[in-house]
N, C-alpha and C positions, 0 to 999 in steps of 0.2 A: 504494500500500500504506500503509495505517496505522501512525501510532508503536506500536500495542500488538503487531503484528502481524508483526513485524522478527524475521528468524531471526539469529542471533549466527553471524558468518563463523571462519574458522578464521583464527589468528595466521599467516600463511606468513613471518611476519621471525624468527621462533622458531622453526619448520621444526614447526610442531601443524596436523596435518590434521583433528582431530578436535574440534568446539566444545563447549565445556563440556556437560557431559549435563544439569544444573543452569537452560543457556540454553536450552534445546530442549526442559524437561519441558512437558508439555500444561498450558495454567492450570487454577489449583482452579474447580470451579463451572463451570457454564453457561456457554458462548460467547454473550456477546450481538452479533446482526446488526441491522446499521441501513442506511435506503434507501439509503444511499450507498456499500453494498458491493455493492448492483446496477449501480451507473452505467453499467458496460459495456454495459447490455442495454437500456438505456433504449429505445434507437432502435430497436429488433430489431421488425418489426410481425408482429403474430399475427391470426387470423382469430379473432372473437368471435362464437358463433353461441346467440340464443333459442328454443328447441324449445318449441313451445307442443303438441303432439302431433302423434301419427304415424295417417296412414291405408294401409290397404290396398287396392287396386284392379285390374283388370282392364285392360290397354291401350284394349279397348274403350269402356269407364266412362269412362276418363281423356280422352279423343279429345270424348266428349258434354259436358264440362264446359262451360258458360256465364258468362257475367255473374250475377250473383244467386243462382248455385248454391249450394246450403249442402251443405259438405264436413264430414263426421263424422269427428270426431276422438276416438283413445283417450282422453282426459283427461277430465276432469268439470271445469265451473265450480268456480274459486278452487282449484284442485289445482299444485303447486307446478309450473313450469316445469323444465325443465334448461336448462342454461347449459354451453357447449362452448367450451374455446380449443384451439383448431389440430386438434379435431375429436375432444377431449379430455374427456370427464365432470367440469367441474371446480366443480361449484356447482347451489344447485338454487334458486329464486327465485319472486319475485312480477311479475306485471305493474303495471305502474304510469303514471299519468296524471301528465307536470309539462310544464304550459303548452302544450296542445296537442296535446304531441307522447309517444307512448309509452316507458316505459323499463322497465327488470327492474330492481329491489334484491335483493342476495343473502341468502336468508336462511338458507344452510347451504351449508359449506364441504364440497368433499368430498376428504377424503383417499385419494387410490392407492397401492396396495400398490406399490415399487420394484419392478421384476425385471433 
C-alpha cells in the first residue's frame, strides 16, 4: 500500500474507536493510478485473441476444405480487426507487418458498460 493511500487507525490507548472523519475524507480531485497499483496482477495470464473475421458454413463445406482454399470472410480489406482478452470485446485494430512476422496495433479502445 502506498504512503498517500494509508487509512488513519483508531487511538485504542485513549479508548477512540472512531478515526478522525477529517483522516478518512475522500481526497479533492481525481484519484491518480499508476502501473504499480497493478503489480498484483502482473503474473495473472489472459488469452489474447485477433479476429480478423467470421465465416458461416455448412458441416458439409467445412469437411471439403483444402490446402489453397480461399475462405470468405465478413470483413473487407483494411477494415479494423477486433481484439479479444479472455474472450472479451476489448479493442479494435490494424494488422501489421514488423520483421517478418504479423502483429495488431490498437487503434481504439473499447469501453464496456459495468453490470
Amino acid at each position: 500500500m502506498s504512503d498517500d493511500a494509508k487509512v488513519a487507525l483508531p487511538d485504542l490507548e485513549k479508548g477512540g474507536m472512531q478515526p478522525d472523519a477529517a483522516a478518512i475524507a475522500e481526497p479533492e480531485g481525481p484519484t491518480t493510478r499508476i502501473a504499480s497499483d497493478l503489480e498484483a496482477v502482473f503474473d495473472v495470464p489472459v488469452q489474447v485473441s485477433a479476429v480478423l473475421g467470421r465465416a458461416r458454413m455448412e458441416i458439409g463445406d467445412l469437411l471439403k476444405i483444402g490446402p489453397g482454399t480461399v475462405l470468405e470472410l465478413d470483413r473487407k480489406v483494411g477494415e479494423a480487426i477486433d481484439i479479444y482478452v479472455n474472450n472479451r470485446l476489448v479493442a479494435r485494430g490494424e494488422v501489421v507487418l514488423v520483421e517478418e512476422k504479423l502483429g495488431v496495433t490498437m487503434t481504439e479502445i473499447i469501453k464496456a458498460e459495468r453490470t
